[in-house]
N, C-alpha and C positions, 0 to 999 in steps of 0.2 A: 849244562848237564841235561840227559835227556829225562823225560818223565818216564816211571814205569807205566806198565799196560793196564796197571787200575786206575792210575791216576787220568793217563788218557781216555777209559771208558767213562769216567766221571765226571770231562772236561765236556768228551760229546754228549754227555745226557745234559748237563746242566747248559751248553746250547744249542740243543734242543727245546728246551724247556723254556727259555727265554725266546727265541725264535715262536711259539706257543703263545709265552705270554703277550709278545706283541703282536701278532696277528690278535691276539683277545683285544688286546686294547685299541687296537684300528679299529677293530669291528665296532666295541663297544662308542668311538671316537664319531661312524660313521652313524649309528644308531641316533645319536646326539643330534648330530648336523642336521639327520632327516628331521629329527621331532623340532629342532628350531626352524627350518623352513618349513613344515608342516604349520607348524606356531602362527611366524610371519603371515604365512598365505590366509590363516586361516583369520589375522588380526587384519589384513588387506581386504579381504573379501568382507569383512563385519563392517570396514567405516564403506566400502562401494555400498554395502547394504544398508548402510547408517542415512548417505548419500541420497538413494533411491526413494528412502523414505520422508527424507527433507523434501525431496523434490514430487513427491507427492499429495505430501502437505500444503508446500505451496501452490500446487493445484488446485486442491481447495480452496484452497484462501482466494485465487486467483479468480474461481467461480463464484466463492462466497455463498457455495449449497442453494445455487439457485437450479431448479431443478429443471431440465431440458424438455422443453413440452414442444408438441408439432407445432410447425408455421404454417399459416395458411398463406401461399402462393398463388394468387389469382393471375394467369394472363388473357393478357384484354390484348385487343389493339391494335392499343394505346403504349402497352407495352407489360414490363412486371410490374404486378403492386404487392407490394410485402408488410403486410399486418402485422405487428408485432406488439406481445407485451410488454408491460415496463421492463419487468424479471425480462424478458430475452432483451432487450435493447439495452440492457448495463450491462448484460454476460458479452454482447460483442461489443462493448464499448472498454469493459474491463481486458477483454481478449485482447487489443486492439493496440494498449497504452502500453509503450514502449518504456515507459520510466518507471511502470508499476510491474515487469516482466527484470528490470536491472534490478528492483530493492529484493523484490522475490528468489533471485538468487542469493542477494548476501543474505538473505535468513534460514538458505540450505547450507548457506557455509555458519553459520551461527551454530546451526543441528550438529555437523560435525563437532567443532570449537566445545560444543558442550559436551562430546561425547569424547573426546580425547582429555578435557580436563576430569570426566569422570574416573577415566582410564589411569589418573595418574596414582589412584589408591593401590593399584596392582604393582607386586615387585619388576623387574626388569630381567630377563635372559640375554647373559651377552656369552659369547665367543671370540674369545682372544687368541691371538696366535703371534710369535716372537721369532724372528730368524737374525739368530746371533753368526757372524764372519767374518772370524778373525784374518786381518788382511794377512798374506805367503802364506796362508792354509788351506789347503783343499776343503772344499764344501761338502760335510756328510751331513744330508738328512737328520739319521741319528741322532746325531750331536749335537747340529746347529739349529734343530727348531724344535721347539717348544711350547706349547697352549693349556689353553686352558677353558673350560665352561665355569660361569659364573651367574648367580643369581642374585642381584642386587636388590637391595629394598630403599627406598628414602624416605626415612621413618617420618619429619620431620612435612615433606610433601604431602604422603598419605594422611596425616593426623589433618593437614590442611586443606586436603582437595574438597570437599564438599562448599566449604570457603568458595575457592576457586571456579566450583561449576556453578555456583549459585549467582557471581558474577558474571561469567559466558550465557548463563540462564537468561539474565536481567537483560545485556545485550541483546540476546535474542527477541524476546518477551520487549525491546526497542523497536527492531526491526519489525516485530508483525505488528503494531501501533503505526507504525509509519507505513503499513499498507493500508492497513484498514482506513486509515487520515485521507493518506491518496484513493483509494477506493470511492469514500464520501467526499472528495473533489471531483472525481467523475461524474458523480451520480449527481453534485450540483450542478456541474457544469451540463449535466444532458436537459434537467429539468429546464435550465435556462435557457436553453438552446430552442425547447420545444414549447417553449412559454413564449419566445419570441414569432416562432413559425404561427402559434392560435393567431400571435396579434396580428402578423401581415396576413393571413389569410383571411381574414375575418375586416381587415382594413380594409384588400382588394376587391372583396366581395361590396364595401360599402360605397366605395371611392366607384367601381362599375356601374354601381346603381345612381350614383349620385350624376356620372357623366352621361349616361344615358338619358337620365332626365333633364339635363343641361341639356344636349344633343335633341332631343323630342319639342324641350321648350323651342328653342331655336327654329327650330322648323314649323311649328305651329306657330311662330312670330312673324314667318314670311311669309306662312299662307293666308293670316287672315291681317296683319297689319299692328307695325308699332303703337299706334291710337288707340286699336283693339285689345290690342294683350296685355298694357299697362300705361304705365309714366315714362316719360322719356328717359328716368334715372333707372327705371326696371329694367330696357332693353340695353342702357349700359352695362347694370349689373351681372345683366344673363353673359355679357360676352366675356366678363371677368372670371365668372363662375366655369364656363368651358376652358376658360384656357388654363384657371387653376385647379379643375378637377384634372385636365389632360396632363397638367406634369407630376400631380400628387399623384394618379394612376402610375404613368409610368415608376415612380420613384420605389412608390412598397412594393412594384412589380419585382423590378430590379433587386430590392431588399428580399426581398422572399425567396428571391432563385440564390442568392449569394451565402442566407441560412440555411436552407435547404441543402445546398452542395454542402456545407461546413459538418452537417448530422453526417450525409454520407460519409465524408471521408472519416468522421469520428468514427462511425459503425465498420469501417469497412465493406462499404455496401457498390454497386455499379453504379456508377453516375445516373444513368437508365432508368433506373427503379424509382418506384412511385410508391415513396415508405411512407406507415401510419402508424403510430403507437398509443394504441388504442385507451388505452385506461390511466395513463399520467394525472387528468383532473383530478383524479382522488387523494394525488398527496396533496392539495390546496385546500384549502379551507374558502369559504364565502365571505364576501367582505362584512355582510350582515352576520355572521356568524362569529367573527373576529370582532366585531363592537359588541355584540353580548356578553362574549367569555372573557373576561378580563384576570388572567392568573397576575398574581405580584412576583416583581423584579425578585424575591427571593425564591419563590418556586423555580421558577426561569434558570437561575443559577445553581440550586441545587439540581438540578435535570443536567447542565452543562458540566458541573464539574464531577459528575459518574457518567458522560459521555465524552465528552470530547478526550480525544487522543494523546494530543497535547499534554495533557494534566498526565495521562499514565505516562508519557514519557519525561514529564520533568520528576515525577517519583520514583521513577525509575534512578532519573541521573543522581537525586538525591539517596538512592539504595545502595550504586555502586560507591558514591566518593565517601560512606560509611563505610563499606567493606574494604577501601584502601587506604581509610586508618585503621583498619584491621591489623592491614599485611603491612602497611609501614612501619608500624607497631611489633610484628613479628620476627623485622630481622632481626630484634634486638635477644631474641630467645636464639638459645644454644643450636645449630645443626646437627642433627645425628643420622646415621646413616650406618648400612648392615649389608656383609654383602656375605655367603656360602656357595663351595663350590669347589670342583674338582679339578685345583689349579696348578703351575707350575712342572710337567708330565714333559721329563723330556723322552723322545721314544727309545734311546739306548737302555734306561733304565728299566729295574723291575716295577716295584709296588712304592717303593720308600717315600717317591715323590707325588705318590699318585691318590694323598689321603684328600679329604675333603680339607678344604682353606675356610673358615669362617674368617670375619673378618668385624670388628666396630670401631666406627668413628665417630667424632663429634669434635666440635667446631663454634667457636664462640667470639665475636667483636668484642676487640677491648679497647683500641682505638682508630674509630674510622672516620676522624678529621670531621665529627660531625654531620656524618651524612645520615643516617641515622634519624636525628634530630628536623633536618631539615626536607630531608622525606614525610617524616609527620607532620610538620606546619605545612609541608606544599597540598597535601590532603586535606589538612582541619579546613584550609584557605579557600579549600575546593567544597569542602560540604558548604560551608556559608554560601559562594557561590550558589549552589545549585537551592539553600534554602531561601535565598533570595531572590533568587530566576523564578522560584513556585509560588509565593506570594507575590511578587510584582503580575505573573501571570494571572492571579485571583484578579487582581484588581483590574485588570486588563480586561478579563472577560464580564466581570460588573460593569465595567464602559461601553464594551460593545451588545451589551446584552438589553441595559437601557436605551443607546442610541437607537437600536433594532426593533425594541418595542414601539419607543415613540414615531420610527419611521412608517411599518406597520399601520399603527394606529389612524396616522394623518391621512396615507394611503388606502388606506379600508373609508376614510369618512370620504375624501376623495372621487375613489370608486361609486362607492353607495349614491353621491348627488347626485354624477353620471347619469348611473341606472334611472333615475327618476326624475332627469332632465331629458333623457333619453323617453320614458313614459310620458312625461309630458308633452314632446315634440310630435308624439304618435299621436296624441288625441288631438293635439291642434292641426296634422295632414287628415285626419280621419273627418274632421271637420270641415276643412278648406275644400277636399275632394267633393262633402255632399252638396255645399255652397254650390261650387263651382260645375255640379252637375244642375243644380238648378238654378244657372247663369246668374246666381248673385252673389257670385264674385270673380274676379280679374282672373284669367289666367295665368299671371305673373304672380297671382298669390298662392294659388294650384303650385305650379312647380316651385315654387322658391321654398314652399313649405317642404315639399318630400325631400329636396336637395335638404335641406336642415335638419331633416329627421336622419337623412344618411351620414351626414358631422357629426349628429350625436353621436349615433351608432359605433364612429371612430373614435369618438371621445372614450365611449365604455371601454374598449380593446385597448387605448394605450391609458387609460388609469387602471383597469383590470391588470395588465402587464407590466404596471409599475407597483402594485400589489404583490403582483406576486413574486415582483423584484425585491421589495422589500422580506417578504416571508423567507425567501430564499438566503436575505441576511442574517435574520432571525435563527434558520439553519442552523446556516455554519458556525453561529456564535455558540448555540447548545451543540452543536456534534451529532444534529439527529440520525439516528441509524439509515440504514438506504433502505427503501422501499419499506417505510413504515408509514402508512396514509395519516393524514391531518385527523389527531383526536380529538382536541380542542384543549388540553391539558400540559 
């Protein structure tokens, strides 16, 4: 039967008007799409920005806020000579460390990590889409696809996130401990480096003087005769003296060119250059100054254990394996979750299907074979752990803290005899010389004396250098900050 002509004009308005409503709803479908890619881009663009500032952070840290002052570049020559302060020569020794440039990045991925578990408080935007096809049916659009937008919450995550970043935080707040640790291994490692150059250079200079007057004696023994210069044991001893001044020379020659090369390639510097870093002495202390100031094995340790790294990072591990009997603890509470949203829209239809969906759920263990249970002892098992790692650690650093003192100490008395064995040797050449200018005394007593005086000289530079090898123990036991001079305290 055919329709009448009302009925037909009724049939083309109403599609019409569906034709109407779905162009509305595309439109409105495409409005969505943009504000969730706008969304995305604009959640992509915040962690690159998240990123940029990790990694500018690390920067910092990297330089350690030393602040960039001129170098004085002299050329000579001789060649370059590059003066540097302590602060410049750990900025290119920090720049330089390959292992301290790997940990500096996992603690811009740490910045992230913290910034996505902050992220977890916020609901979620999803876009669902359904293409239903029934097999021998033709494929309409229309009919066979379906979507949805949804705005998910997980009640349960959000209640817990701060949990969560506060553990990504501690991680973090890990990794910048373990730079700052490596950092203060560089800085000991330069001091040492340049504690051993004072000592050859100061050796070479003593061991030159000493062969020269081996060399001098010698020649003054054949111009005027064995008889004349001493005893027949003297003019053995002089040939003894040259040939072991000649290889002791060569030896801290050779020693001084091989430390030398070792700063450069530390600094990254040209093999070429003729480096000086000028003001190091200052984080040392005086051996005379170290037997005065006697602080007790407990000061020592309370100074270690608010510096050294180490300690923040076993409090740390003991922070974390606390907050994961937290969350072990937490599977055992109900999951609940909430999601609203303009779902199920197939596009043939009108409005019917196109209201907002809320949705809640929740979710609760009632038998999970125990896992549960033994998630929490793998935790409790772990904080013992980590509170047993931090006491064993105490008493670790009371060992190395006493051992450092008393090493210290024996080397400061050491040094100190040196100096004043060294003072002594001078007044006895100062004497031998006026003797021996007023021919009442031997020759062979003349030079044997200043070559003695030049042994001491070596003697001070390697107990000086074994001083300051021990203070440099001393150090690392307490965690001393980098470039903070000897206070005596």
């Amino acid at each position: 039967m055919q329709n009448p002509p009302a009925t037909k004009l009724q049939d083309l308005k109403g599609q019409k008007l569906a034709r109407t409503l779905h162009r509305d709803r595309c439109s409105f479908f495409a409005f969505l799409f943009v504000v969730l890619m706008g969304a995305a881009g604009l959640g992509c663009s915040r962690h690159a920005e998240m990123a940029t500032k990790a990694d500018a952070i690390s920067r910092r840290i990297m330089h350690m806020e030393i602040i960039e002052s001129n170098r004085r570049v002299v050329e000579s020559e001789e060649g370059k000579k590059l003066s540097l302060s302590m602060a410049q020569a750990m900025e290119l020794a920090i720049a330089g460390s390959a292992q301290l440039t790997s940990v500096q990045n996992q603690y811009a991925q740490d910045s992230i990590e913290v910034e996505q578990a902050q992220s977890e408080f916020w609901p979620r935007f999803t876009a669902e889409a359904t293409v239903e096809y029934p097999i021998g049916e033709a494929f309409d659009s229309s009919r066979n696809l379906t979507g949805g937008i949804f705005v998910r919450y997980d009640l349960m995550q959000a209640f817990f996130s701060d949990d969560i970043a506060a553990v990504r935080l501690a991680e973090g707040k890990k990794t910048t401990e373990r730079i700052n640790q490596l950092t203060k291994e560089i800085y000991y490692d330069l001091l040492s480096t340049l504690a051993r150059i004072e000592y050859f250079d100061s050796s070479v200079l003593q061991a030159e003087s000493a062969f020269a007057v081996a060399k001098d004696a010698q020649e003054r023994m054949a111009s005027i005769g064995t008889k004349r210069f001493g005893t027949p044991d003297d003019a053995l001893r002089l040939e003894q003296e040259v040939s072991a001044w000649k290889t002791r020379l060569t030896e801290l020659r050779g020693r001084r060119l091989l430390t030398k090369n070792e700063l450069l390639r530390t600094l990254k510097v040209q093999p070429s250059t003729s480096l000086e870093v000028t003001d190091y002495g200052a984080f040392f202390p005086s051996p005379q100054k170290v037997l005065k100031t006697e602080p007790t094995d407990r000061e020592h340790f309370i100074r270690a254990w608010h510096q050294r790294n180490d300690v923040r990072m076993a409090e740390l591990d003991l922070f974390v394996s606390e907050m994961n009997i937290i969350a072990a603890k937490r599977k055992r509470l109900p999951h609940v979750t909430a999601s609203i949203g303009v779902g199920h829209i197939n596009l043939e239809t009108e409005d019917e299907n196109a209201a907002l969906v809320p949705s809640f759920g929740i979710s609760m263990p009632i038998l999970d074979m125990g896992d549960s249970r033994r998630c929490i002892s793998k935790a409790e098992v772990s904080r013992k752990i980590a509170e047993s790692q931090l006491v064993a650690l105490a008493g670790s650093i009371e060992n190395e803290i006493a051992e450092a003192l008393f090493q210290v100490k024996m080397a400061a008395m050491y040094a100190d005899d040196a100096q004043k064995k060294q003072t002594a040797l001078q007044v006895v050449s100062r004497n031998k010389r006026y003797l021996y200018s007023q021919g009442k005394a031997d020759p062979a007593e003349f030079y044997f004396a200043r070559m003695d005086e030049s042994a001491a000289g070596i003697e001070v530079a390697r107990t000086t250098f074994e001083f300051r090898s021990a203070m440099l123990a001393l150090m690392k036991s307490q965690g001393t900050p980098i470039l903070e001079p000897y206070s005596g305290k």
